[in-house]
N, C-alpha and C positions, 0 to 999 in steps of 0.2 A: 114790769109784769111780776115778778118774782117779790118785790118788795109788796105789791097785792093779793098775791095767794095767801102769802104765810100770814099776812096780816087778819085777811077777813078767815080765813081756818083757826087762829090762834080766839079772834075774837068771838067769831060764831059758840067757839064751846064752851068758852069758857062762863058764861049765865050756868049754861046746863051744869057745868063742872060745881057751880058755885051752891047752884039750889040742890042739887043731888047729896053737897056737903052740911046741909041742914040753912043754910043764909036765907035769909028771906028776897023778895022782890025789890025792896025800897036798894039793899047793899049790894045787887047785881047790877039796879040803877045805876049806883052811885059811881061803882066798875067802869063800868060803859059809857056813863059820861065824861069821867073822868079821860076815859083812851079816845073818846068823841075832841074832848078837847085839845088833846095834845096830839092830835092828827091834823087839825086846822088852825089853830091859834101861832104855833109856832112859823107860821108862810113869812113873813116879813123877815123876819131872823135867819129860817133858811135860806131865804135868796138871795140876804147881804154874806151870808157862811159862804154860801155857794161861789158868788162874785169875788169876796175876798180868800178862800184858800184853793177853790177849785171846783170843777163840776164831779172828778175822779176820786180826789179827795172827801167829799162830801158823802160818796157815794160808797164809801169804803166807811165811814162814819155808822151810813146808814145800816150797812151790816152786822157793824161790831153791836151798835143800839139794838137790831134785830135779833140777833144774838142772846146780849142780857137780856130783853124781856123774855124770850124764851124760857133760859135758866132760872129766872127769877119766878117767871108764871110756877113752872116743875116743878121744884123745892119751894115755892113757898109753903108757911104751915095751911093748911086747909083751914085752921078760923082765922086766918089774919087778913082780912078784910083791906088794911093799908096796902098790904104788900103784893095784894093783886090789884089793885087801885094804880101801885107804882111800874109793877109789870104791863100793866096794858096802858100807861103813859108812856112809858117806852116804847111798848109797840105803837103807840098811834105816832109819836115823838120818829119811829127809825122807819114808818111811812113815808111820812111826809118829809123826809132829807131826802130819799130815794126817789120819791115823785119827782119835787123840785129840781133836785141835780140829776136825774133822766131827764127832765124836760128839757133842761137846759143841752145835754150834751142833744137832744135832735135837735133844736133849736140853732147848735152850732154845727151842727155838719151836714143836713141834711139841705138841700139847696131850695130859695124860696120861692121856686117853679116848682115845687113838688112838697114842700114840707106841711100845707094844707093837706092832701092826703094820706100824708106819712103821718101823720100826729093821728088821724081817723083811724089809720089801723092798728097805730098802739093802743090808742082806748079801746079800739073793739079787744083786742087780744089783753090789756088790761082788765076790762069788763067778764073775758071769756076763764081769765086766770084766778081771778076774785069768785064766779061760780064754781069753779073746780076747787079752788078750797074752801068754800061754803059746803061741797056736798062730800069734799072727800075728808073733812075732819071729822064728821059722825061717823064714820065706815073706821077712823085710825081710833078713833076713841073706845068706840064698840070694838072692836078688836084686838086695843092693848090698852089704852090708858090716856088722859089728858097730859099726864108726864112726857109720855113720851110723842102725843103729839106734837105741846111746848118745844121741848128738845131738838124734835127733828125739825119744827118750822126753823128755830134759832141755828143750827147747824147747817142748813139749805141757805140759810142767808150770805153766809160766808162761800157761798158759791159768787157772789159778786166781787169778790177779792181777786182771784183767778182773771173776770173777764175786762177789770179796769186795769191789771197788769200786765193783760197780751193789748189794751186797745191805747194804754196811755204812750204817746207819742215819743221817739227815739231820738237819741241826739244823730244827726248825720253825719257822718267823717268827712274830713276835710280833704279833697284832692289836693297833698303839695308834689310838688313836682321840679323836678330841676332845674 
């Protein structure tokens, strides 16, 4: 859910960001397809990542990726057309690690007398998390800046750090006994 907010918020403003900076329509295109593609294309690669280092692992990947394109979006120069090409390949790129290894991690815990409905109300609350940063990145932009919306998506990402280290699994202690 949170890999959906910052994503469609980052992406939503960033046309507006681009045409306000004099770009035309064709390199806002180009933008957008660009994060178009590296939100979907990369699926096959995520879910061998995922299978080979982890679902936890992946999902901490996907933050730090959340992350740089944030920074990357903020500080890039306003005519470098590339480097916001390469920030929202990131962002579509640290999507779709975070989709995948979520999916996975309800996939693995969630039990399959139930995980048809549980998967229902992640999308909904995925679906519900992608309109609230659709509507509340105009409201951050018009209020301070596209910098700092980049910023604080990239910085909110790293709130998944935090919750795959209270969920990643403990080693048990050993009862020995005499």
């Amino acid at each position: 859910m949170l890999t959906q907010l910052i994503m469609v918020a980052i992406m939503t403003m960033t046309p507006v960001y681009m045409l306000h900076h004099g770009h035309g329509v064709g390199a806002a295109g180009t933008v957008i397809a660009t994060h178009i593609a590296a939100m979907y294309l990369p699926s096959p690669l995520s879910g061998w990542l995922v299978d080979r280092f982890g679902r936890l692992t992946i999902a901490v990947a996907s933050g730090l990726t959340l992350l740089s394109a944030g920074l990357l979006a903020a500080f890039a120069p306003t005519e470098s057309v590339f480097l916001l090409a390469v920030a929202l390949g990131l962002l579509g790129l640290g999507w779709n690690l975070g989709l995948v290894s979520g999916t996975a991690v309800i996939t693995d815990t969630v039990p399959l007398a139930t995980r048809a409905r549980t998967q229902g109300s992640v999308d909904l609350c995925i679906a519900i998390a992608g309109a609230g940063g659709g509507l509340g990145s105009g409201l951050v932009v018009h209020a301070s800046s596209y910098a700092t919306l980049a910023v604080g998506g990239g910085v909110l990402a790293l709130a998944i750090i935090p919750f795959v280290a209270f969920t990643r699994p403990r080693p048990t202690a050993v009862n020995v006994s005499s």
